[in-house]
Phi, psi and omega in degrees: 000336175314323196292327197272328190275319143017275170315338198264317184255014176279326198271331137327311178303309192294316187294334194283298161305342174254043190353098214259112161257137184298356165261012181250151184291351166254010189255002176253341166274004159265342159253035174271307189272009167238004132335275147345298189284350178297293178317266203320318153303328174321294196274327195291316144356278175318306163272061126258340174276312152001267185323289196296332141329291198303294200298339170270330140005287198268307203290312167312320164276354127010286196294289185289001147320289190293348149309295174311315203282351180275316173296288211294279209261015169048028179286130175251117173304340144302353170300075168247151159007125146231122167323325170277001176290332203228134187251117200260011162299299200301348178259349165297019165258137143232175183245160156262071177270160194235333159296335203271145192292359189230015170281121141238141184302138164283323165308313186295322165309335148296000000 
């Protein structure tokens, strides 16, 4: 962010150096924007400062979420899928119920 505040007195410098007067109307609207451009580092500074504040914020409620969700649902983040846990038989059975949502025609399958 440093670079824009530089900037800002690189041009400030340069206007002081080319003697830019300050009575004239174009020598006020050039340190009127480069004012501007100041306020505007200034402030773009502040919220970026902000911004970072707010993103370690959110990463603390982050951590801490994942705390919670580990304690409520006893979730291990190493915790994975075992195959042998799930009976992958059971949706090859249908009944012949017709209402029921795994019914199928044995005609209709051709």
């Amino acid at each position: 962010m440093d670079y824009l505040f530089q900037k800002v007195s690189y041009l400030q410098g340069l206007a002081d150096g080319l003697g830019v007067d300050e009575n004239t109307n174009e020598g006020k609207l050039i340190t009127h924007i480069i004012d501007v451009l100041g306020e505007f580092a200034e402030v773009l500074d502040e919220v970026m400062e902000d911004q970072r504040d707010l993103e370690e914020y959110v990463n603390f409620i982050d951590e801490d979420l994942a705390d919670v969700e580990e304690e409520i649902y006893d979730i291990d983040e190493y915790d994975e899928f075992d195959e042998d846990d799930f009976d992958f038989d059971f949706y090859d059975d249908c009944c012949d119920d017709e209402d029921c949502g795994c019914y199928i025609d044995e005609d209709e399958e051709d």
